[in-house]
Backbone as CSV, one residue per row, in Angstrom:
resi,resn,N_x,N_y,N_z,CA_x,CA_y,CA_z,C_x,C_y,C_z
1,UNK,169.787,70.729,93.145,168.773,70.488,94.151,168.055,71.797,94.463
2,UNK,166.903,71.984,95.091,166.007,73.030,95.008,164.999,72.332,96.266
3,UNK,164.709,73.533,97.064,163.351,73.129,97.733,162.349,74.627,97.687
4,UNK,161.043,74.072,98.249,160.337,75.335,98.497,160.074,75.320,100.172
5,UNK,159.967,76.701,100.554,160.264,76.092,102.160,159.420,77.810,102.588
6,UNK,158.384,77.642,103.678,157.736,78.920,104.199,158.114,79.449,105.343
7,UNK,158.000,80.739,105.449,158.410,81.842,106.090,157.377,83.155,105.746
8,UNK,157.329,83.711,106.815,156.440,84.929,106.832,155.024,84.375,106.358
9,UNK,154.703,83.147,106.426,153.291,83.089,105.491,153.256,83.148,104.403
10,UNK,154.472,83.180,103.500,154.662,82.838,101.896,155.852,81.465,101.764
11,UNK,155.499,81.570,100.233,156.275,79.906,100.229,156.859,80.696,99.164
12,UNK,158.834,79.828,99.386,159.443,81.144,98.057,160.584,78.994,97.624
13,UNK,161.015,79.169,96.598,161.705,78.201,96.014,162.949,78.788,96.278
14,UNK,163.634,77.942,96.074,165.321,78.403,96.890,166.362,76.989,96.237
15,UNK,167.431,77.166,95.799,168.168,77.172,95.378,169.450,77.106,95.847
16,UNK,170.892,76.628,96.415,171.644,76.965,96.870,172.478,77.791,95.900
17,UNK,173.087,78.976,96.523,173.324,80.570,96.189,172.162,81.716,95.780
18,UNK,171.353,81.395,96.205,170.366,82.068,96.109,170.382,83.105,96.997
19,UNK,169.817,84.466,96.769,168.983,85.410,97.430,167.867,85.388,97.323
20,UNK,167.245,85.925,98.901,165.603,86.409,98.543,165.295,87.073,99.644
21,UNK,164.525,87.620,99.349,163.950,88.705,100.907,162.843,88.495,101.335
22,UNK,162.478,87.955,102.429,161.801,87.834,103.216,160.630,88.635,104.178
23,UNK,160.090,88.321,105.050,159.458,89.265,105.840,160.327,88.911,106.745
24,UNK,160.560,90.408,107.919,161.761,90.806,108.870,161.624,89.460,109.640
25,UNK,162.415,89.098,110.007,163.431,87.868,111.036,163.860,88.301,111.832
26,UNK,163.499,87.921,112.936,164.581,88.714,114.446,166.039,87.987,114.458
27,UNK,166.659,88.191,113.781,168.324,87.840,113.534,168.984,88.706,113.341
28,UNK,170.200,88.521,113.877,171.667,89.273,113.463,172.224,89.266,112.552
29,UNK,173.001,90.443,111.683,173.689,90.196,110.272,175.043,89.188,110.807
30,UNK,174.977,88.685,109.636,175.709,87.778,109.502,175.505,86.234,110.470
31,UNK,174.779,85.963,110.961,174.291,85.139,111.659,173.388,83.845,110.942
32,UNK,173.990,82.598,110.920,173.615,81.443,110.344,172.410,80.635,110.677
33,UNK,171.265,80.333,110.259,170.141,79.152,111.081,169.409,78.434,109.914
34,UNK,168.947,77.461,110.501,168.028,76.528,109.764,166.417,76.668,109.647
35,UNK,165.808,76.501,108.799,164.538,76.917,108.197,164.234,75.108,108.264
36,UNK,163.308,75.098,108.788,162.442,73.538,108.952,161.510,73.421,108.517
37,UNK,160.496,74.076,107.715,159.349,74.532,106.979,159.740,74.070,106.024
38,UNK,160.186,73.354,105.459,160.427,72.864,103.768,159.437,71.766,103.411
39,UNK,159.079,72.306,102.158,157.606,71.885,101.803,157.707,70.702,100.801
40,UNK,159.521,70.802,100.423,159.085,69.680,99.171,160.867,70.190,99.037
41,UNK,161.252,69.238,98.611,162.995,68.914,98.213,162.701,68.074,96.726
42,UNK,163.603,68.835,95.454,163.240,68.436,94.518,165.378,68.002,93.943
43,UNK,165.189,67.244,93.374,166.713,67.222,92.712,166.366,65.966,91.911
44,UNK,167.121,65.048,92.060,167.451,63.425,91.362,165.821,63.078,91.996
45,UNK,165.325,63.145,92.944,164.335,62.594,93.747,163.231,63.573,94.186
46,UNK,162.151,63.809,94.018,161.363,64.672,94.378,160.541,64.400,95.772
47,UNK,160.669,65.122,96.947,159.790,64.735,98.601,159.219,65.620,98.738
48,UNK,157.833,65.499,98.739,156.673,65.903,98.957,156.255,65.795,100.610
49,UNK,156.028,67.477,101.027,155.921,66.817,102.552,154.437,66.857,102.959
50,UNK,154.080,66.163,103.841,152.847,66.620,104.277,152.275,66.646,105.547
51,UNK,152.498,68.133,106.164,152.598,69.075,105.025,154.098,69.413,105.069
52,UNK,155.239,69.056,106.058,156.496,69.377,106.005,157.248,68.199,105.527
53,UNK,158.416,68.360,104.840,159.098,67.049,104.896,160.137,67.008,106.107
54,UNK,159.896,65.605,106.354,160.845,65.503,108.143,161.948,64.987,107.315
55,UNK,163.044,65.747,108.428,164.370,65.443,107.975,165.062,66.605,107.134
56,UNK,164.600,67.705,106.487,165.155,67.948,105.693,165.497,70.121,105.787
57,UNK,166.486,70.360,105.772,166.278,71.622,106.523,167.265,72.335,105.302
58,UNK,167.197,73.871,105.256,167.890,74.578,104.558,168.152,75.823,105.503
59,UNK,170.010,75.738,105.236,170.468,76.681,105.689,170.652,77.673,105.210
60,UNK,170.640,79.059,105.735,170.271,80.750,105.670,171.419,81.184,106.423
61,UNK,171.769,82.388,105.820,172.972,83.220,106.482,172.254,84.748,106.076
62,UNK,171.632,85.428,107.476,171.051,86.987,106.605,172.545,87.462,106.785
63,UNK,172.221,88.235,105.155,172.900,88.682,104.499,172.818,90.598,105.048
64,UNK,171.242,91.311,105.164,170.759,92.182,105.304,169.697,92.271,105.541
65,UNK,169.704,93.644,106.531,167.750,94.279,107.351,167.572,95.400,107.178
66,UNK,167.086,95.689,106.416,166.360,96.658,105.576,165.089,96.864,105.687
67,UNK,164.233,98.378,104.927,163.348,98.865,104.429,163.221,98.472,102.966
68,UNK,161.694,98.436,102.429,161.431,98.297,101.247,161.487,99.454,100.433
69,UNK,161.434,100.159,99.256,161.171,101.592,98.859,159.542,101.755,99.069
70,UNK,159.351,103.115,99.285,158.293,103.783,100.287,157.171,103.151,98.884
71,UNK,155.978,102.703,99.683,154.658,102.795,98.510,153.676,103.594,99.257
72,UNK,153.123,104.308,97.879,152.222,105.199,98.442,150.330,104.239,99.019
73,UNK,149.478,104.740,99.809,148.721,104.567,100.547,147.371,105.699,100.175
74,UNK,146.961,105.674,98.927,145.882,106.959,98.843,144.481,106.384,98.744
75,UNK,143.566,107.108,99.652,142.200,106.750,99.527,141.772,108.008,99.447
76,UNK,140.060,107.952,98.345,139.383,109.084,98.134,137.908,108.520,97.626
77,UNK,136.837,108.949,98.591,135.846,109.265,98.060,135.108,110.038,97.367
78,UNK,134.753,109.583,96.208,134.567,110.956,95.242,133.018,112.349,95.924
79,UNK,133.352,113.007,95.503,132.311,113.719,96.372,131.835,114.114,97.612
80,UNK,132.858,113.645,98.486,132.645,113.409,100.062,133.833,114.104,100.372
81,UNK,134.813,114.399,100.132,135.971,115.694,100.840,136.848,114.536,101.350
82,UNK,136.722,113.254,100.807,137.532,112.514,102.072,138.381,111.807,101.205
83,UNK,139.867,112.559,101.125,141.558,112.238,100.820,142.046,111.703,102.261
84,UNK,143.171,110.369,101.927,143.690,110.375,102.699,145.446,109.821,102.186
85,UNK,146.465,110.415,102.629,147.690,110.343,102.162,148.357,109.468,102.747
86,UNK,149.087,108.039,103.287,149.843,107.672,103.501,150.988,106.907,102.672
87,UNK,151.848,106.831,103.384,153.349,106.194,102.832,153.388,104.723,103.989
88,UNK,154.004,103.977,103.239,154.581,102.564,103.831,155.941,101.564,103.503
89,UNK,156.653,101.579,104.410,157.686,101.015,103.753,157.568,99.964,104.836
90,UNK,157.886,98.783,103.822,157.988,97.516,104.690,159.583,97.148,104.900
91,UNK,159.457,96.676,105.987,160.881,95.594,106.618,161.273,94.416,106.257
92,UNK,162.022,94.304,105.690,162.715,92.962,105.252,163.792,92.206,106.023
93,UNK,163.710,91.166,105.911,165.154,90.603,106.008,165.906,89.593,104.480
94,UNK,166.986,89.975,104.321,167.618,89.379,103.083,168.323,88.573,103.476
95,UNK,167.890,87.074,102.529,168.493,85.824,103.122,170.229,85.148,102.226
96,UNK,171.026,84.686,102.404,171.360,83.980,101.283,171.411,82.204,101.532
97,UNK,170.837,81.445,100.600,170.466,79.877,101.049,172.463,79.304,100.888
98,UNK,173.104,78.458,101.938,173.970,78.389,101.930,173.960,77.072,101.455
99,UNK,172.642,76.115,101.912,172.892,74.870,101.768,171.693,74.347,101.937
100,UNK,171.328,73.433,101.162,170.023,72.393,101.166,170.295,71.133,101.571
101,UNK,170.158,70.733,102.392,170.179,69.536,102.938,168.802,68.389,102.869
102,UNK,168.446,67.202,102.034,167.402,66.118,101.797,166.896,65.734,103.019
103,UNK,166.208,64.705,103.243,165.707,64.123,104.268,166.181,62.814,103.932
104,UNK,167.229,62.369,103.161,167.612,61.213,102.750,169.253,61.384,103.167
105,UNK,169.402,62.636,103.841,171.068,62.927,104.024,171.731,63.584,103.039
106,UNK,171.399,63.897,101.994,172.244,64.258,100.443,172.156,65.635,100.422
107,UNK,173.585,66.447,100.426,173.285,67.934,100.972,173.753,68.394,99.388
108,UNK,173.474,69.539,99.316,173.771,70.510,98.030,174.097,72.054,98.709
109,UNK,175.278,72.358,98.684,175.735,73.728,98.965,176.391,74.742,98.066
110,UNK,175.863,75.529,98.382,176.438,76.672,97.432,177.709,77.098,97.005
111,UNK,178.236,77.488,95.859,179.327,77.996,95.558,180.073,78.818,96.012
112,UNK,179.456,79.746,96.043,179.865,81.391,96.636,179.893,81.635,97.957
113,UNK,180.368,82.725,98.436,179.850,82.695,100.153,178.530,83.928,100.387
114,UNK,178.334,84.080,101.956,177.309,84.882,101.768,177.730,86.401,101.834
115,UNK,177.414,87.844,101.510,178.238,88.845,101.358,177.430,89.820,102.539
116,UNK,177.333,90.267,103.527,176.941,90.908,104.782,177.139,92.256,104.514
117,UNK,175.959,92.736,104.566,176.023,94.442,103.491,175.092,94.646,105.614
118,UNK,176.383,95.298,105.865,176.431,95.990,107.369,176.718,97.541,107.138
119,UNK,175.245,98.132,107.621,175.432,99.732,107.681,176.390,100.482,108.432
120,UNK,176.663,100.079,109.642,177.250,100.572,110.644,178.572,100.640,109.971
121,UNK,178.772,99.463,109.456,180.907,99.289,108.882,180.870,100.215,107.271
122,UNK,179.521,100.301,107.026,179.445,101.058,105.597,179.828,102.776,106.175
123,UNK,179.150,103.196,107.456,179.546,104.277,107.684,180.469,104.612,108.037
124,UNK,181.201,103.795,108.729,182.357,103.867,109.267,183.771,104.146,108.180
125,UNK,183.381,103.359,107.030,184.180,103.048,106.178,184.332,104.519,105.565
126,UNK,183.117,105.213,105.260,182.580,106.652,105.026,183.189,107.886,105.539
127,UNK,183.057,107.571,107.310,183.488,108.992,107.119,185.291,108.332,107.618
128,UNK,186.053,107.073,107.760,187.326,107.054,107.520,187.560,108.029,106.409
129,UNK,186.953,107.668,104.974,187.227,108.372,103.321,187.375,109.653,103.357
130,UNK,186.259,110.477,104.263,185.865,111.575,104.231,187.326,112.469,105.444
131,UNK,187.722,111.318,106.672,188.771,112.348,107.036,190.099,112.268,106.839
132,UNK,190.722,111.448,105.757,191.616,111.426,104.901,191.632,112.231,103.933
133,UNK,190.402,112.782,103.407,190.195,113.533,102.552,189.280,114.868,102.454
134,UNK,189.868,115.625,103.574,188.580,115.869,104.222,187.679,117.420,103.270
135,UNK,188.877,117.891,102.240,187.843,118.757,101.082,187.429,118.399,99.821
136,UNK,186.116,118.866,99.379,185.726,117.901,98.158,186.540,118.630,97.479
137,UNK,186.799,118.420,95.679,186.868,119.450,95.148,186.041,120.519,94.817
138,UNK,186.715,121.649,94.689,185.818,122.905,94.443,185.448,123.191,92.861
139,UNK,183.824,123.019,92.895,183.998,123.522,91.262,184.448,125.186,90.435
140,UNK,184.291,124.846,88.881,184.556,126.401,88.717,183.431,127.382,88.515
141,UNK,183.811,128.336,88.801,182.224,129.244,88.377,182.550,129.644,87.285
142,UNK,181.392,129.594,86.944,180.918,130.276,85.381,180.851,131.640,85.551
143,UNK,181.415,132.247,84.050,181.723,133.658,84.460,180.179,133.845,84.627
144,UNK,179.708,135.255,84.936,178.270,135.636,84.655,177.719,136.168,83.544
145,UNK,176.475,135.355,83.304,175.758,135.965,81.774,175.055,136.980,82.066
146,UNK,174.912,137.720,80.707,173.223,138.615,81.199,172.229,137.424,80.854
147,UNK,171.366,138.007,81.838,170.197,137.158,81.557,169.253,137.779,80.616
148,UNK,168.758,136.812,80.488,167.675,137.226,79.092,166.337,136.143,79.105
149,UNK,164.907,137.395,79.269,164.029,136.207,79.327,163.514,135.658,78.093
150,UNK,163.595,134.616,78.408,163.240,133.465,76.836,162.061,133.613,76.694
151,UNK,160.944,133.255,78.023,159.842,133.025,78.053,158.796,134.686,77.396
152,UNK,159.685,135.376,77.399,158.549,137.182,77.374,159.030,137.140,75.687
153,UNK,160.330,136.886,75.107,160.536,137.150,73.708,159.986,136.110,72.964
154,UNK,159.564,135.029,73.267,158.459,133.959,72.793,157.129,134.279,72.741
155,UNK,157.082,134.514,73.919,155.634,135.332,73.948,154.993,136.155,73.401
156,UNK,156.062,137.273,73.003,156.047,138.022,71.706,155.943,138.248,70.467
157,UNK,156.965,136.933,69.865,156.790,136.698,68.660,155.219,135.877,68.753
158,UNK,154.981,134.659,69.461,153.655,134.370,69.237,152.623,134.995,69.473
159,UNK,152.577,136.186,69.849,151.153,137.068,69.825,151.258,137.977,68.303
160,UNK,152.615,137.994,67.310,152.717,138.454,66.871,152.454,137.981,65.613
161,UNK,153.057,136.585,65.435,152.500,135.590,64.268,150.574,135.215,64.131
162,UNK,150.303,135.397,65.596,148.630,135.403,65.514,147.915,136.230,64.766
163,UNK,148.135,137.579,65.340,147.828,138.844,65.098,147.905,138.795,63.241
164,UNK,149.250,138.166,63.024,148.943,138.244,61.381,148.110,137.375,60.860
165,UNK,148.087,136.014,61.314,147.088,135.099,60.950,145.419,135.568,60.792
166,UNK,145.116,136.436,62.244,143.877,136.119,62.642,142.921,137.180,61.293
167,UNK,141.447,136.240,61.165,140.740,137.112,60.013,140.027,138.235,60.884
168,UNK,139.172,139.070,60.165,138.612,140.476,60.800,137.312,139.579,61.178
169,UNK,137.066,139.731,62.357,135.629,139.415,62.801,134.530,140.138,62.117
170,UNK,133.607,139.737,62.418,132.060,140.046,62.153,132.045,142.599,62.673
171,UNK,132.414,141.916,63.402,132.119,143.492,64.212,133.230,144.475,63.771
172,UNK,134.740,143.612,63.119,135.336,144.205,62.630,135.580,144.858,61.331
173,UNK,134.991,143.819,60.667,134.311,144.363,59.255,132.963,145.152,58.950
174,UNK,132.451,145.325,60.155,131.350,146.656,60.129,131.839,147.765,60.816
175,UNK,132.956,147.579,61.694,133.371,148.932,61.582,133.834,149.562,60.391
176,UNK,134.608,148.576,60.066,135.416,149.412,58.872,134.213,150.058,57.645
177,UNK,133.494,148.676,57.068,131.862,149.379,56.673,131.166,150.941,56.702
178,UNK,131.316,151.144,58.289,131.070,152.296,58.676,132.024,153.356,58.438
179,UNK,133.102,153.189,58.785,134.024,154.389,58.213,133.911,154.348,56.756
180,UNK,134.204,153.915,56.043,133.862,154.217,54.841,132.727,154.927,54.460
181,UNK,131.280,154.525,54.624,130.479,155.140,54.814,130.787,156.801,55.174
182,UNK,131.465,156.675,55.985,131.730,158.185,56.918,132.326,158.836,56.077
183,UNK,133.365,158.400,55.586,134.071,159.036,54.234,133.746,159.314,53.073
184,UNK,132.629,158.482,52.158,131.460,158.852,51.044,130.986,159.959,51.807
185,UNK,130.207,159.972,52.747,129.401,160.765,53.216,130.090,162.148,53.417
186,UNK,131.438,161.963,54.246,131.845,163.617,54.303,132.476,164.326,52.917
187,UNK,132.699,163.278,51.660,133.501,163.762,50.321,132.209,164.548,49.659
188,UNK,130.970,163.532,50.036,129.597,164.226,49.699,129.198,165.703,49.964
189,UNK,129.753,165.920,50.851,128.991,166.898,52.070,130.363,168.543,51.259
190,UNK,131.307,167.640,51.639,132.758,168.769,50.700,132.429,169.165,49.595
191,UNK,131.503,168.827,48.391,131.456,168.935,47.334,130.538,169.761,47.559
């Protein structure tokens, strides 16, 4: 059995054992309620509501209330100086569907139970670990190297492999031109 059923202004399909996350719910973890927004109950029999189907409700147990991971927010007009930087993280609430119940009476419930991921007992649980145990281990140090820069003896050899590559320019082959010259001329002058 399966229905689709709205919340927050979206319509999500659901399933019993299902997860899904929602937009935030003013509820307590671990706290059970019914969703009456069901748009359509599908199984052996398909009910089409319109626009709700009467009678027919699916039960929710939040599981967790949370933040979304941060999305970034950037606007820029080109040419106009005008950046603007924001971040946004949205609020959720995480559902798990425990049970679908028809408008004909015929319920479908889930297998599993629901699992309540509670921060407060997560920390707690934390620093219990931490004062039972209360030093990490210590790592070992590495003896000390000399250092040596990679980046300057690279640098080196490649100005050095150039240097052999590169041909004599225009201005460099008239100097040399000229000294020679200079040298006919002064063997001339010796004689």
């Amino acid at each position: 059995m399966y229905a689709i059923i709205r919340t927050g202004g979206k319509q999500y399909t659901v399933r019993p054992g299902d997860t899904l996350r929602v937009e935030k719910l003013p509820r307590e973890l671990g706290s059970e309620f019914d969703i009456d927004e069901v748009l359509l109950v599908g199984g052996d029999e398909i009910h089409v509501g319109q626009p709700v189907v009467k009678n027919a409700k699916v039960t929710m147990v939040v599981t967790q209330q949370g933040r979304a991971p941060k999305v970034i927010v950037f606007k820029k007009k080109r040419r106009q100086g005008y950046r603007r930087l924001h971040g946004h993280r949205q609020y959720y609430t995480e559902l798990f569907v425990k049970a679908i119940k028809g408008p004909t009476g015929e319920v479908s419930e889930a297998d599993g139970k629901a699992v309540v991921l509670d921060p407060a007992k997560k920390r707690e649980r934390l620093e219990k670990r931490l004062s039972e145990n209360p030093e990490p281990k210590a790592k070992k140090e590495a003896a000390p190297q000399a250092r040596r820069s990679t980046h300057a003896a690279g640098a080196k050899k490649k100005a050095a492999g150039a240097k052999a590559r590169r041909k004599p320019t225009k201005k460099a082959g008239a100097a040399a031109k000229k000294a020679k010259s200079a040298s006919k001329t002064t063997k001339k002058s010796a004689e």
